[in-house]
N, C-alpha and C positions, 0 to 999 in steps of 0.2 A: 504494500500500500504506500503511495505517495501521496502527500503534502501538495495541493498541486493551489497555487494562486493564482488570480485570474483577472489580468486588465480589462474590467469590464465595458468600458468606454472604445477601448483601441481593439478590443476582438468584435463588439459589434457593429463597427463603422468601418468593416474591412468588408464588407460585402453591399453593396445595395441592391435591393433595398437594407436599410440599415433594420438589424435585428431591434424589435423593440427590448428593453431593459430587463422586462418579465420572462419574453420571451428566454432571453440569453440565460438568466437563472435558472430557467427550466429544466433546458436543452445540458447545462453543466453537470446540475444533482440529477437529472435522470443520466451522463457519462461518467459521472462518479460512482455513481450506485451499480454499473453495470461495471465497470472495469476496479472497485474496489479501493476508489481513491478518497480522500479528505480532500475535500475542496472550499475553496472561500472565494470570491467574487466581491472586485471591489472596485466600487463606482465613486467618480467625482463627487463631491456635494453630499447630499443624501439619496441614503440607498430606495431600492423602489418597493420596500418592505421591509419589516423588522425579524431579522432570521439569523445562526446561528453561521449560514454559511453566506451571509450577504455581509457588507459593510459599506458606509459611506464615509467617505475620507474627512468631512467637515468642512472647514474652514482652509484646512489645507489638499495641495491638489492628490488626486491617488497615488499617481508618481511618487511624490514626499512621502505619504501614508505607506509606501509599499518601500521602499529607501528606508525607512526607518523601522520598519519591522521585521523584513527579512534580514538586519542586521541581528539580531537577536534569532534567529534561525539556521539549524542545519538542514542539510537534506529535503528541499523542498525543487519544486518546478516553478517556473513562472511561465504564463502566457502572455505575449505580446510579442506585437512586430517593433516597439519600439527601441531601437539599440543604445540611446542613452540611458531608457530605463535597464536594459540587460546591464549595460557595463557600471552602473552607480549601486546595483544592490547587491547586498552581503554574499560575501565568498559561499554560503552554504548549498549554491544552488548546483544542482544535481543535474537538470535539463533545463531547456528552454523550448519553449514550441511558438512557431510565430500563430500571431491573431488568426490571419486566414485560414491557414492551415488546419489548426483549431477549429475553428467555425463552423467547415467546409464537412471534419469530421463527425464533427455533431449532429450537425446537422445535413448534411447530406446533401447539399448545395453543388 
């Protein structure tokens, strides 16, 4: 089982139509649940629900939010296409998988 995090902003505007917010939650905890991962989903602002594998970054942006908590993590994934966020957060990461990529497998696109 993987730790898998998930740029929730940058994997859903990697296709358009752009996935809605709800949808992309969906579409994770039903590829988590089926491939046996921990997953958390984490959108700019406020998240588009109050859940255990959602989170919204606040005041600061997801990037920052994700930079400073994958500091304090080993062994974890991250999903995004974006390469400043790949090369700014904490050594612990294991995989990366870009946005589309991702998306694509989820959902089927």
């Amino acid at each position: 089982m993987a730790r898998v995090l998930v740029d929730g902003e940058n994997v859903r505007r990697s296709a358009w139509p752009n996935v809605s917010r709800e949808r992309l939650v969906e579409l994770v905890r039903e590829w988590g649940a089926a491939n046996g991962h921990d997953v958390l989903v984490v959108f700019d602002g406020s998240a588009p629900e109050d859940a255990e594998d959602v989170v919204g970054s606040g005041a600061e942006t997801a990037d920052e939010w994700l930079i400073r908590e994958t500091a304090q993590l080993d062994g974890y994934w991250l999903v995004t296409s974006d390469r400043a966020l790949r090369a700014a957060v904490g050594g612990g990461m294991e995989r990366t998988i870009g946005g589309g990529a991702f998306l694509r497998e989820i959902s089927g696109r």
